[in-house]
DOFI-92663 format. One line per field, with one value per residue (C-alpha): x, y, z; residue number from 1. Coordinates in Angstrom, 2 decimals. Example, Ala and Ser with C-alpha at 12.3 -4.5 7.8 and 13.67 -1.06 7.14 Angstrom:
x = 12.30,13.67
y = -4.50,-1.06
z = 7.80,7.14
nr = 1,2
This chain:
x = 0.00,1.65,1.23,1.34,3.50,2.28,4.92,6.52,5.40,8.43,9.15,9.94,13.49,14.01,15.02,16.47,20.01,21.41,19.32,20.54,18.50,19.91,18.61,17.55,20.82,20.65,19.02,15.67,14.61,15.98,13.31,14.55,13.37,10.70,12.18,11.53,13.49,15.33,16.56,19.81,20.14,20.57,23.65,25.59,26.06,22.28,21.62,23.96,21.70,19.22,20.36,21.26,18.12,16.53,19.17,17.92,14.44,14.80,16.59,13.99,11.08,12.81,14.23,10.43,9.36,12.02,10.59,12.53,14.61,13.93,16.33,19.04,17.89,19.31,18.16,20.48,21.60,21.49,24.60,25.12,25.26,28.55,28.64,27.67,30.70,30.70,31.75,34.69,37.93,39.57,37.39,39.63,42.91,45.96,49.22,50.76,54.12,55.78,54.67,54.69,50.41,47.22,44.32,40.68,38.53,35.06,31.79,30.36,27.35,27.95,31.71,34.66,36.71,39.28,40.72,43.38,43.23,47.04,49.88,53.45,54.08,50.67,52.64,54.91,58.49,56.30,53.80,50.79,49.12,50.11,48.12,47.22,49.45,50.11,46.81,46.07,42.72,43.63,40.44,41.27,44.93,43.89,42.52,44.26,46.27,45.36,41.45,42.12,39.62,42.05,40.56,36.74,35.06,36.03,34.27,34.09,35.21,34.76,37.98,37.66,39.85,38.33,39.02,37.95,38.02,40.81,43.44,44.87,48.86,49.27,52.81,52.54,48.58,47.91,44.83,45.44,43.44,44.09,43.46,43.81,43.04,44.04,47.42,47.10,45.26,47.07,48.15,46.80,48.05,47.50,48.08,47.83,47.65,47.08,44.77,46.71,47.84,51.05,51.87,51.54,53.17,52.45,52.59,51.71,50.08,50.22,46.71,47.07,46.18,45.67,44.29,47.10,46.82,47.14,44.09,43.38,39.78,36.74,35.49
y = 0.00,3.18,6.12,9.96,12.01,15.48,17.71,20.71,24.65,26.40,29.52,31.93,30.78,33.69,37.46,39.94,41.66,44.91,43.21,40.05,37.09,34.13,32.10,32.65,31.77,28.73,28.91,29.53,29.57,26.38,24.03,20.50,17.47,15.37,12.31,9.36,6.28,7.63,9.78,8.28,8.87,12.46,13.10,16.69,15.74,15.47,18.57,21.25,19.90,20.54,24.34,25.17,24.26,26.71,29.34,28.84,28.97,31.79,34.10,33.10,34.43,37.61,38.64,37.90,40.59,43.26,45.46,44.95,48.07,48.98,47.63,50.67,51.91,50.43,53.16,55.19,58.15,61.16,62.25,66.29,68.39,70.28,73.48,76.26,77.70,80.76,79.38,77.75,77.82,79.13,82.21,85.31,86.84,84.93,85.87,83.85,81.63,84.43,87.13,89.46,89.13,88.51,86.61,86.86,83.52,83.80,81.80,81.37,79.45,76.26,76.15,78.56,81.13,83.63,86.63,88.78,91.56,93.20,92.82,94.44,95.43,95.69,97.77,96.98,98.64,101.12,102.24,100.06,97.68,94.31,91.95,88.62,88.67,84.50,83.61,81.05,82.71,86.18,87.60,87.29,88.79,92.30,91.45,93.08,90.82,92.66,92.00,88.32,85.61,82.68,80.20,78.64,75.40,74.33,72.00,70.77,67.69,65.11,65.33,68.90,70.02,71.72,70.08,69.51,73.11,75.06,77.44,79.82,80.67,84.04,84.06,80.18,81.41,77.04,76.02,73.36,70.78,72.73,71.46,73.46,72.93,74.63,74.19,75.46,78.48,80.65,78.68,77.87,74.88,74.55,72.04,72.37,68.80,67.72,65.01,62.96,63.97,62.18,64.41,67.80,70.81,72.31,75.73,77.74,80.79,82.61,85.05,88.25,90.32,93.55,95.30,95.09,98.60,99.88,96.92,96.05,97.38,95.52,93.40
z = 0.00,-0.83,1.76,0.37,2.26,2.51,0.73,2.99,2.11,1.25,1.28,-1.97,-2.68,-5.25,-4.40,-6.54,-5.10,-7.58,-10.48,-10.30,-9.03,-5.99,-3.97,-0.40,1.95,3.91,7.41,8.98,5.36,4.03,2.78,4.28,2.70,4.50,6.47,3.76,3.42,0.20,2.45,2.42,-1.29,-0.79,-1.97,-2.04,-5.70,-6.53,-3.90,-6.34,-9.33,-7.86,-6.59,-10.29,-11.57,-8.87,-9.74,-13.56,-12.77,-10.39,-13.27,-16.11,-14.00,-13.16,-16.70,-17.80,-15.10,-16.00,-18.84,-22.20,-23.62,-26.74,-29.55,-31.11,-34.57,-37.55,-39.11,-41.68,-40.23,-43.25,-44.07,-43.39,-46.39,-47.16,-46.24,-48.79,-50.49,-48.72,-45.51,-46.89,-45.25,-48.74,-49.32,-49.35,-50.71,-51.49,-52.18,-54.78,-54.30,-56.55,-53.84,-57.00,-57.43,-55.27,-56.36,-54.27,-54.40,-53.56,-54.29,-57.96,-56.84,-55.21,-57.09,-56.11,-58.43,-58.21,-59.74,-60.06,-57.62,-56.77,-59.11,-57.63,-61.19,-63.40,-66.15,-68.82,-69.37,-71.56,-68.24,-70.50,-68.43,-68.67,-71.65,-71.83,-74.92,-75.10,-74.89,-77.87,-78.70,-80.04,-79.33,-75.46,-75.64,-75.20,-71.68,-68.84,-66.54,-63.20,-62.70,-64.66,-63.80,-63.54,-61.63,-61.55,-61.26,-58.23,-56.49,-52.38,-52.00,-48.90,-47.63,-47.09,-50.39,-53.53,-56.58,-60.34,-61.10,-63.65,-63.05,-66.39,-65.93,-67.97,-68.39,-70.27,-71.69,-70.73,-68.85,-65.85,-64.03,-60.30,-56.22,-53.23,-49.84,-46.73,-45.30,-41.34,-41.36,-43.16,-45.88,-48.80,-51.08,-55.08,-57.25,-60.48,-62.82,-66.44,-66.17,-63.48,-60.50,-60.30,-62.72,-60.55,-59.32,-55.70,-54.95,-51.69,-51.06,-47.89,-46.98,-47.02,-43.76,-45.07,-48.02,-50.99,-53.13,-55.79,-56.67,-59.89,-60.90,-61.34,-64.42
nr = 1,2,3,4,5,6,7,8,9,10,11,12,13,14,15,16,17,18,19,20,21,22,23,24,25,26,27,28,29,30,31,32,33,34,35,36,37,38,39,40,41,42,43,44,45,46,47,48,49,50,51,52,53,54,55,56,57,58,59,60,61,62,63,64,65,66,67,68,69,70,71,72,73,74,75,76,77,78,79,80,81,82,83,84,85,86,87,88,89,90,91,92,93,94,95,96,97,98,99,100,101,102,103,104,105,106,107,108,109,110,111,112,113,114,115,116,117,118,119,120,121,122,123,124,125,126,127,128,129,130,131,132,133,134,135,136,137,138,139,140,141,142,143,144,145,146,147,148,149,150,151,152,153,154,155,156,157,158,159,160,161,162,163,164,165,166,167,168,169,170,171,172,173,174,175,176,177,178,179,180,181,182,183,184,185,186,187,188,189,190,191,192,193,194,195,196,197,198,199,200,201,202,203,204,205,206,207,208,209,210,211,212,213,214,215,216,217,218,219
């Protein structure tokens, strides 16, 4: 005949310490297991199995209580637009890597350009103003050199640098493929290029920090 043995009440063996859930410590508390003839079996071996599995089922039923963060967007961020040309670091008036002229870039839409502004020496041996007298096309070599447009197109890059635009060297009357970016704060850095850029020459222009006169007038 097989006699039920009433089972013990025990008390809540779970508690959560600093967000992290245990077991009750061993004491006044502990459940102890009613006096039965396996109770020789009890081994400390099966008694830690037995812990674990409480420790298990202890931390499953308080992660399911603790309110779930929400997950991080994986949303693309959008990517900040450039800044309009006329807050670009190279706006202003450079002296050239000759010191002997000046030219002022400023915006031309969303590209930059420059001019001639200050020449030391605008005027030939004969007091005429200096021509762009090599120019290929002989309908521009009546143009005044002081108040030149000689650079445009220039476009902001990524890296910080304006590129893809064209510079016009007088003295040669040849179009290049010109760079620049800034070099410290005062510095400017242009690179003129056929094409490729391992084929290049550097130059650096320093800022001016004061008006340069006599200027060249106005086109």
């Amino acid at each position: 005949m097989r006699v039920a043995l009433p089972l013990p009440q025990l008390p809540p063996i779970c508690t959560v310490t600093k967000g992290r859930p245990t077991l009750r410590p061993q004491g006044s508390h502990e459940a102890k297991m009613p006096e039965t003839p396996f109770r020789a079996n009890w081994r400390p071996r099966s008694r830690y199995v037995a812990v674990a599995g409480l420790t298990l089922l202890c931390a499953v039923e308080v992660s399911a209580q603790q309110p779930r963060q929400p997950a991080p967007s994986t949303a693309p961020q959008a990517k900040a637009a450039p800044p309009p040309a006329s807050e670009a670091g190279p706006v202003g008036t450079w002296i050239d890597h000759t010191g002997r002229g000046a030219v002022a870039i400023a915006p031309c839409g969303t590209e930059l350009c420059g001019r001639i502004i200050w020449l030391k020496d605008p005027n030939d041996k004969q007091g005429r103003p200096l021509r762009d007298g090599n120019n290929p096309d002989r309908a521009q070599r009546m143009r005044a050199i002081c108040g030149l447009p000689i650079i445009g197109g220039l476009k902001r890059q990524r890296d910080g640098s304006w590129d893809e635009g064209w510079i016009y060297d007088p003295e040669q009357g040849e179009r290049f493929d010109v760079e620049i970016r800034l070099s410290g704060s005062d510095g400017l850095q242009v690179k003129g290029y056929k094409g490729f850029k391992f084929l290049s020459e550097t130059f650096q222009w320093r800022r001016a920090t004061a008006p340069l006169q006599p200027a060249c007038p106005s086109t």
